[in-house]
C-alpha positions as CSV (number, residue, x, y, z in Angstrom):
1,X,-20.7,-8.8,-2.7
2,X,-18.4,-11.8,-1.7
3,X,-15.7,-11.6,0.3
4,X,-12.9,-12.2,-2.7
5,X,-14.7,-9.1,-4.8
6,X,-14.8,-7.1,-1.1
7,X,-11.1,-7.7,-1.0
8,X,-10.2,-6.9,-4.3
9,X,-12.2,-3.9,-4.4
10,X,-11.2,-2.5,-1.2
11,X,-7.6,-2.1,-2.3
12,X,-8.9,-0.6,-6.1
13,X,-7.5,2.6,-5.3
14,X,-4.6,2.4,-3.7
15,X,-2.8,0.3,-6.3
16,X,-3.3,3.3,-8.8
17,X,-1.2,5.7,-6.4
18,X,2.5,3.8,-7.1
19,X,3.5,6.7,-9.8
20,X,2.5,9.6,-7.3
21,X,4.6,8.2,-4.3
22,X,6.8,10.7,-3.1
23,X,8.6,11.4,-0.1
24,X,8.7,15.3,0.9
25,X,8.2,14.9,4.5
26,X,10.0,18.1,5.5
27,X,10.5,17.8,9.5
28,X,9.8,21.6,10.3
29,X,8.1,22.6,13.8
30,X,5.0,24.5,11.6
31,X,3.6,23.3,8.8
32,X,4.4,26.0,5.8
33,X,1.8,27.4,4.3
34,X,0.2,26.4,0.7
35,X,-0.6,28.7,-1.7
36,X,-4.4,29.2,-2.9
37,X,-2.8,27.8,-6.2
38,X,0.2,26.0,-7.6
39,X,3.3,28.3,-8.5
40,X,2.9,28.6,-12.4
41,X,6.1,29.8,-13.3
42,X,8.6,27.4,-11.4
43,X,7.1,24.0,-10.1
44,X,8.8,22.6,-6.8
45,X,12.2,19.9,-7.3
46,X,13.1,17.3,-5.3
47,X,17.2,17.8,-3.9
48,X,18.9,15.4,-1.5
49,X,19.1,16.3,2.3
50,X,21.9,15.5,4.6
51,X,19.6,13.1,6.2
52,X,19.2,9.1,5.2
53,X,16.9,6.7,5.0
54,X,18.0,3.9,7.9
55,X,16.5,1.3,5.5
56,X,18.0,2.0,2.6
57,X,21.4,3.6,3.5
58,X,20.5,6.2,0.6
59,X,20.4,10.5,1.5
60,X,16.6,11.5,2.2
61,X,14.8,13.9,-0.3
62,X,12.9,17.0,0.4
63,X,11.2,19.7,-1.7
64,X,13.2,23.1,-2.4
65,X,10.4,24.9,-2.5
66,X,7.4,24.2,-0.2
67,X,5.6,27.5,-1.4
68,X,5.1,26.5,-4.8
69,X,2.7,24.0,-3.7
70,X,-1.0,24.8,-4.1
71,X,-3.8,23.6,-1.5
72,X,-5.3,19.9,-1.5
73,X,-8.9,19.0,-1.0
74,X,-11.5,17.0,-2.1
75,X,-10.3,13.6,-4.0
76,X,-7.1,15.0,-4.8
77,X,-6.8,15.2,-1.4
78,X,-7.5,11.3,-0.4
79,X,-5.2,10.5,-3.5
80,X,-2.1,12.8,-1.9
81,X,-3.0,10.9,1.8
82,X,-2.9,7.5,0.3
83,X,0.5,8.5,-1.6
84,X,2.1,10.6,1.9
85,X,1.0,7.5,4.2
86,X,3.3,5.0,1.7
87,X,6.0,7.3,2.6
88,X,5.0,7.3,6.2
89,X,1.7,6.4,7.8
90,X,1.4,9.4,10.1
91,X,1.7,11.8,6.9
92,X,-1.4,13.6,5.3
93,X,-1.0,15.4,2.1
94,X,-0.9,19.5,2.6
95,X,-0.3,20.8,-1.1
96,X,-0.4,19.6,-4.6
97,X,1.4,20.6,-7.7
98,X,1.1,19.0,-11.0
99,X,4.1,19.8,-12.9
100,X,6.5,19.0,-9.4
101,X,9.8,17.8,-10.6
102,X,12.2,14.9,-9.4
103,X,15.7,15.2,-8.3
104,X,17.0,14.7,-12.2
105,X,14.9,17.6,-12.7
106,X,12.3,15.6,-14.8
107,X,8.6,16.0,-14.5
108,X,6.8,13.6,-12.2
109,X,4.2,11.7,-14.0
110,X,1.0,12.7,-11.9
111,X,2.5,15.6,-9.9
112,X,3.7,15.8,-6.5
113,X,2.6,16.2,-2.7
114,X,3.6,17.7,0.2
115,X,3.4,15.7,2.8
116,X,3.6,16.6,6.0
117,X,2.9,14.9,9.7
118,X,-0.8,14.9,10.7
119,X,-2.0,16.2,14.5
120,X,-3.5,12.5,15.3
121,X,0.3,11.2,14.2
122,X,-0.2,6.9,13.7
123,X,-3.4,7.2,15.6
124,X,-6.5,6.3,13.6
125,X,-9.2,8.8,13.0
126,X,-12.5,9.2,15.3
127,X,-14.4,9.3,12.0
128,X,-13.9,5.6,10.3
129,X,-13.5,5.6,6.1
130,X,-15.6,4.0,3.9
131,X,-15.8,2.4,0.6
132,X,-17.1,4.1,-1.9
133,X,-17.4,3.8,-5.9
134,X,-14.1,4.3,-6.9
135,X,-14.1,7.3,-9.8
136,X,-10.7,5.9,-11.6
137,X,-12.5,2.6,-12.3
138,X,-16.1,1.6,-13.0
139,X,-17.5,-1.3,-10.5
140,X,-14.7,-0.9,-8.4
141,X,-14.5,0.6,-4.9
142,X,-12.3,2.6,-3.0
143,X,-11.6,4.1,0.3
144,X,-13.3,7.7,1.3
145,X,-10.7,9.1,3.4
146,X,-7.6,7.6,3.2
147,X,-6.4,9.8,6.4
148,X,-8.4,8.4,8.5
149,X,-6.5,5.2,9.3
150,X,-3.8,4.4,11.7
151,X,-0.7,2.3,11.7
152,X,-1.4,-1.4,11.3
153,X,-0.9,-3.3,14.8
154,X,1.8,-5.7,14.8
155,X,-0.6,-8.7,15.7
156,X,-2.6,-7.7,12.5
157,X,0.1,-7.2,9.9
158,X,0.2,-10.5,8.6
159,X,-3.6,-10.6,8.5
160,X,-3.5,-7.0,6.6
161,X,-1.0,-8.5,4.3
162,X,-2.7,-11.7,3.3
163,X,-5.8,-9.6,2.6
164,X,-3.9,-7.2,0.3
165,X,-2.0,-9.5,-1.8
166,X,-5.4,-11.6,-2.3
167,X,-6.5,-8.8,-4.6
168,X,-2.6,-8.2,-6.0
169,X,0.4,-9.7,-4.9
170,X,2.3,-6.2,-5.3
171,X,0.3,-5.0,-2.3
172,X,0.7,-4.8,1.4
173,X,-1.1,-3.5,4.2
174,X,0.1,0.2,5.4
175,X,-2.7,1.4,7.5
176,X,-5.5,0.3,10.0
177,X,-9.0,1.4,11.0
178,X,-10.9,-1.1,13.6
179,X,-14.1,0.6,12.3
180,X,-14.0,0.7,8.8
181,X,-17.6,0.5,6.9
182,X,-18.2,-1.1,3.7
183,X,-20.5,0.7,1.3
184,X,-23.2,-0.3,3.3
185,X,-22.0,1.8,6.0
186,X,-21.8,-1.5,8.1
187,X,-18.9,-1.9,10.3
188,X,-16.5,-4.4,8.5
189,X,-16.1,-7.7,10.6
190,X,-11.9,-7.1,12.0
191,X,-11.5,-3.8,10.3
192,X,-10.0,-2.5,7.3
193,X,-6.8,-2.0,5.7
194,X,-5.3,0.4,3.4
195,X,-3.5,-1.5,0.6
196,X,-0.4,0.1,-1.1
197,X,2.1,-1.8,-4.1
198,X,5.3,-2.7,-1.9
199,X,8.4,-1.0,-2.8
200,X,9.8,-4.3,-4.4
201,X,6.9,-4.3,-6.1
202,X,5.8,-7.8,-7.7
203,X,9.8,-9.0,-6.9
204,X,10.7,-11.3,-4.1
205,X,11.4,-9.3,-0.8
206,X,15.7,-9.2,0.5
207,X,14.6,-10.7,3.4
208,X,13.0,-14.4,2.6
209,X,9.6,-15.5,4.4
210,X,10.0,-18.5,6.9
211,X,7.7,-21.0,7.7
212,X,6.9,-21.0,11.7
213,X,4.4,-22.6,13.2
214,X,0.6,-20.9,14.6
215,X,-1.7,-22.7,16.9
216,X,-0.4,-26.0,15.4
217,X,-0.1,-25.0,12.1
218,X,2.5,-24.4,9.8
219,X,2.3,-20.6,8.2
220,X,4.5,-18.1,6.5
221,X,5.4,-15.1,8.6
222,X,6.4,-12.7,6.1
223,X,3.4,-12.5,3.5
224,X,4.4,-9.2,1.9
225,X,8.2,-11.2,0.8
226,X,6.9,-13.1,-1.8
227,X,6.7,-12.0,-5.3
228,X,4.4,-13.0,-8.5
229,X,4.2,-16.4,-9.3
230,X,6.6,-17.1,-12.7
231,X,4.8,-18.1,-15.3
232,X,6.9,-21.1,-15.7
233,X,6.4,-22.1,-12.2
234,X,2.5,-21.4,-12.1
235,X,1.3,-25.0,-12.7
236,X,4.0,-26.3,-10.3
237,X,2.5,-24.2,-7.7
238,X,-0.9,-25.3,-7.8
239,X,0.2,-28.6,-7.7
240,X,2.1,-28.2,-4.4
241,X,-0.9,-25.7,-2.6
242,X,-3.2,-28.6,-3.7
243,X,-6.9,-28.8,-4.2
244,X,-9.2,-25.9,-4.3
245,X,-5.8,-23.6,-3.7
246,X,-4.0,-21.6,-6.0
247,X,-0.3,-19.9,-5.8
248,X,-0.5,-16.2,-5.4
249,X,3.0,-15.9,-4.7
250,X,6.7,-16.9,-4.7
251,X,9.9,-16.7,-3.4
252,X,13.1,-18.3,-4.6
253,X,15.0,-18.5,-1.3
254,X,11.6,-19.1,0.9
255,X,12.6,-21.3,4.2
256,X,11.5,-24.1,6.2
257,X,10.2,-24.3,9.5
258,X,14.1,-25.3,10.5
259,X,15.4,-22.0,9.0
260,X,16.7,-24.4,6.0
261,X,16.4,-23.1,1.7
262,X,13.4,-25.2,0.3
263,X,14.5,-27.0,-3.0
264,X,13.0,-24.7,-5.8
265,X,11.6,-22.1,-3.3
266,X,8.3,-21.5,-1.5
267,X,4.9,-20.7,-2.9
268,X,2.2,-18.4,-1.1
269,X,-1.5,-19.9,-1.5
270,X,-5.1,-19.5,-1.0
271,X,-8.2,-20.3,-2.0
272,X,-8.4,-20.7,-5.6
273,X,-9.8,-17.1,-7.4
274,X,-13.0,-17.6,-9.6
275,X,-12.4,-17.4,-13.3
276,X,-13.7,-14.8,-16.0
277,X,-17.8,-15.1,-15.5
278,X,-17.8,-17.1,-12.5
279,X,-18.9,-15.8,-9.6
280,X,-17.4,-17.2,-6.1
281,X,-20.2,-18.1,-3.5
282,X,-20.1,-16.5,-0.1
């Protein structure tokens, strides 16, 4: 496996979790208890809390009825981790329904989880994940146990970035394990990160990436801002990341080293991807 298909594949599953994102992170002192099986009769609803999100300025939501949950395990299980640990990395997934409702009272394609803080908190897991065939896409892999990562350390976000947006640009790196195997069971060289879509999605981020310099060298030092490369703009991006480079991703109001708007915007590259039937050489 190269290392472009080892990316790519390593962040498989987590970019089919973006519909069952949700945000029940109910801050009681016990966890309640799930049911054996999911309430038939009423299915949980999101409401609005008195609480909001410091990001967004917007009231926090919560589930109105914890009880109607049913148990997690087994893959629903690393699916609901994956989706909980968007939300917040030190969330693990307690219950599952699949007819939950949002706060318009519409059903939520997918279901919903509870979410709900886990003992080791942003700590990473004793036992390291590993990739494994993914089952929602043939050739693909996936990782094991989504829970078992920690929060991504500040020195390694931008790596963790980079690496997610090589397989999709609508990805960023939420979580961290320093001993995450590949499907060999090897120890991968660095680590591994989780991959999630970003919550501006394939958009430019608010805040515009800069260009600072790293040991000499000029480098962006918010990955995750950019968005997909316009179609219109493609060809002009390859141009300006130059030989054997390709743009992966762009932003409008990206800035110079001096703080200043470049003319037309800034383009995100790396190493150019290998076409249908090609295979890149390690």
């Amino acid at each position: 496996m190269t290392p472009f298909e080892m990316k790519r594949a390593a962040v498989a599953g987590a970019a089919a979790l973006a519909a069952l994102v949700l945000a029940g992170c109910a801050g009681v002192p016990r966890a309640p208890a799930m049911g054996a099986a999911p309430d038939a009769k009423e299915p949980p609803r999101l409401v609005a809390t008195d609480k909001k999100d410091p990001q967004t300025g917007k009231l926090l939501l919560d589930w109105d009825r914890p009880g109607a949950f049913g148990a997690v395990s087994g893959d629903l299980k690393a699916v609901g981790d994956g989706a909980c640990m968007a939300a917040r990395v030190d969330l693990e997934a307690l219950g599952y329904h699949p007819r939950a409702l949002d706060e318009k009272g519409q059903a939520i394609p997918g279901g919903g989880f509870y979410c709900y803080p886990r003992a080791n908190g942003e700590k990473w897991d004793a036992t390291a994940p590993q990739l494994v065939p993914s089952k929602g896409e043939r050739g693909l892999l996936a990782w094991d146990r989504p829970g078992a990562f920690g929060k991504v350390p500040a020195q390694l976000q931008v790596r963790g970035d980079v690496a997610c947006m090589l397989a999709d640009v609508k990805l960023e790196a939420i979580a961290y394990h320093p001993q995450a195997r590949g499907p060999d069971g090897a120890v991968l060289p660095g680590g591994g990160f989780y991959c999630f879509p970003k919550r501006h999605g394939e958009q430019p981020g608010e805040v515009a990436p800069r260009l600072v310099r790293q040991d000499g060298q000029l480098a962006w030092d918010r990955p995750a801002a950019f968005g997909k490369v316009p179609e219109g703009l493609r060809q002009r991006g390859n141009a300006v990341c130059g030989k054997g480079q390709e743009a992966i991703g762009y932003h409008p109001k990206a800035l110079n080293d001096q703080g200043q708007p470049i003319p037309g915007g800034g383009f995100f590259c790396a190493a150019a991807r290998p076409k249908d039937g090609e295979r890149r050489q390690a």
